[in-house]
N, C-alpha and C positions, 0 to 999 in steps of 0.2 A: 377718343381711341379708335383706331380704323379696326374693323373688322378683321379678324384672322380669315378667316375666307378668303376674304380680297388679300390682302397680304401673297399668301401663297398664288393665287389667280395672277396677281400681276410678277412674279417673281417669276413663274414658270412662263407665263407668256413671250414675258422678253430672252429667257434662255434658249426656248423654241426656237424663235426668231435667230439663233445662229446658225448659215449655214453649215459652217466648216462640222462646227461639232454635230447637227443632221446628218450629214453625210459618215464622217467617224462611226455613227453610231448602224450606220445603214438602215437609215430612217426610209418606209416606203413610202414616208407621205410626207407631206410640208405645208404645216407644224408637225414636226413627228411628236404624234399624240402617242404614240406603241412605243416609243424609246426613251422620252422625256415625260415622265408623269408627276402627278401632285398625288399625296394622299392626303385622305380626309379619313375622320372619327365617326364618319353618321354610322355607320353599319355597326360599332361596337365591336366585341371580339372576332366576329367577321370580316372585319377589314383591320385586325390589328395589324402593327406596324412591325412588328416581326413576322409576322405571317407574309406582309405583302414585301417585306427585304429577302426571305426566303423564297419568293416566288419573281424575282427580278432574272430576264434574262439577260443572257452576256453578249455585248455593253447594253448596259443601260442606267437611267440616273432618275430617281427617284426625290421629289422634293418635299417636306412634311414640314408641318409646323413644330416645332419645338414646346417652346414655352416663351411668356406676356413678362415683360420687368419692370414695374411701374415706380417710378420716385422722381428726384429733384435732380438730374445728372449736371443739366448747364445752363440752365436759366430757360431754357427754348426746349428740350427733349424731355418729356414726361412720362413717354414710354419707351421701352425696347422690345424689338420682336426677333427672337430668335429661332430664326430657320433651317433645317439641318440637311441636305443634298447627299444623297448615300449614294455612289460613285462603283458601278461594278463595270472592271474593263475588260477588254476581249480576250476570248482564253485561247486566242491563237492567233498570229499574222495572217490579214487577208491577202490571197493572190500576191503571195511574196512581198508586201509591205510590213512596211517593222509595225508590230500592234501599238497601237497606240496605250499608256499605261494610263491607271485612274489618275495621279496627277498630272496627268498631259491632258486629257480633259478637264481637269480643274481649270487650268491654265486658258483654256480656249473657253470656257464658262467666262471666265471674270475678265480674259484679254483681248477678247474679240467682239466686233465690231458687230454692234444689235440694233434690227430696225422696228421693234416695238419697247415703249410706246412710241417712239421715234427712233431717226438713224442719230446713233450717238457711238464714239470711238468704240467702251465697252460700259456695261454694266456698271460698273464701277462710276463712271460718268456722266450719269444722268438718275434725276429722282425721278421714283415710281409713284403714283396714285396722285395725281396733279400735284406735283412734288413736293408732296406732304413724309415722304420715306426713303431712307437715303442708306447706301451700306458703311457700318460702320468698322465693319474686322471680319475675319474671315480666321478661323482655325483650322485645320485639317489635317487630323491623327488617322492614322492606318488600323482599320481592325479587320476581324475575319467574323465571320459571320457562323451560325450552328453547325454547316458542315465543314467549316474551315478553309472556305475560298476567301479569297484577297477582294477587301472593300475600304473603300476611301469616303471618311466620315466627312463631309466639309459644314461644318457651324458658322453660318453668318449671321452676326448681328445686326438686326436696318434700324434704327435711328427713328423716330415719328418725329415731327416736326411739330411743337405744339400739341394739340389737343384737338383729335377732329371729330366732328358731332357723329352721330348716325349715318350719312350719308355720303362718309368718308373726304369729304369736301372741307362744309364749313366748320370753323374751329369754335368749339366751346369756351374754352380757356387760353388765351393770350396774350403774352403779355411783352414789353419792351425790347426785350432779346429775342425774342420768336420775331419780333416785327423787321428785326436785323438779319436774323437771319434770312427771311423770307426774301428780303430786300439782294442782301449777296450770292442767294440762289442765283437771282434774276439776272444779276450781271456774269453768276458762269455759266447760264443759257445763253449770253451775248460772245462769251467769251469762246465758246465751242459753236454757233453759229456761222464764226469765222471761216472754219474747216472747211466748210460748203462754199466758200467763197474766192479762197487764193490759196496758193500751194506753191509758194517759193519764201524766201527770207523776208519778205517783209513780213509775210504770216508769223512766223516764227515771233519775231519781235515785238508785233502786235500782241502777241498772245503772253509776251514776255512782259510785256509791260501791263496788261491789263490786270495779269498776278500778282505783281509786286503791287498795285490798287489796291486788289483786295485784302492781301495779306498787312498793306498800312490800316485800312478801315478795321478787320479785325481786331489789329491792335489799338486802337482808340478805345 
């Protein structure tokens, strides 16, 4: 099982790693550590998670862990870790720019282009923690918070890949379908490696045909 820690550590790291949404956010720094944060449970009701959504300033996105789902989903996933991004957008247009709303930052979270842990199209495209964690769904209902400003809940679910020991690495438990899995990861690292390398219609079809690969080996 990987570590919730890590989990959120790699999740935020890569959303950092977007410009556009840095800039949206009028981050002073890069990684905007002041506009993109994680929370954590060490401090106890000190650092509760209402206390710290109540104290979010505008924009800003906050990432927390959810809750751990452990069972038999598909032969290969034995956990679920579900992460929840609480999304507060600006309460005014800057400098005569249309504000950007909480789901238009959703949108640039999951659509745009992150170079941690590597440069990959978006988030959505590439696993996190030696790609042992992958996103599985994304929800995201509209709520207001204690004094009734406008926030955007987003719940993602990441996927574990097998069963990883202690050190977030080696796997405990694996078995046949983990091993396939692991395997058709490998080829949509090949498959997005592409991107870096041509940028006309042959890419395109390369890319077309290496899917339809993997969607036959799936099927098998």
């Amino acid at each position: 099982m990987l570590q919730p820690s890590a989990v959120i550590s790699s999740i935020l790291a890569s959303v950092q790693s977007i410009p556009e949404l840095a800039t949206e956010l009028g981050a002073p720094t890069i990684p905007p550590t002041e506009s993109i944060i994680g929370h954590n449970f060490y401090s106890g009701q000190e650092n509760a998670v209402a206390r710290a959504i109540g104290q979010m300033q505008s924009p800003s996105i906050l990432i927390a862990y959810l809750d751990l789902i452990q069972g038999n989903f598909d032969g290969s996933t034995i956990f679920k870790h579900r992460v929840t991004a609480y999304i507060r957008p600006r309460n005014a247009a800057p400098a005569g720019n249309g504000a950007v709303s909480a789901p238009d930052l959703l949108t640039m979270m999951l659509n745009y282009p992150i170079s941690v842990p590597k440069l990959a199209p978006n988030i959505r495209c590439v696993d996190l923690l030696n790609n042992n964690l992958w996103l599985f769904s994304v929800n995201a209902p509209h709520v207001v918070d204690e004094l009734g400003q406008d926030l955007w809940q987003a719940t993602m679910v990441w996927n574990e890949y097998g069963d990883a020991g202690p050190d977030n690495m080696n796997f405990q438990c694996i078995g046949p379908a983990a091993q396939k899995v692991k395997e058709l990861t490998r080829q949509r690292e090949e498959i997005l490696a592409l991107f870096n390398e041509e940028e006309d219609t042959v890419l395109i079809e390369k890319v077309k045909a290496a899917y339809r690969k993997m969607i036959d080996e799936e099927r098998m």
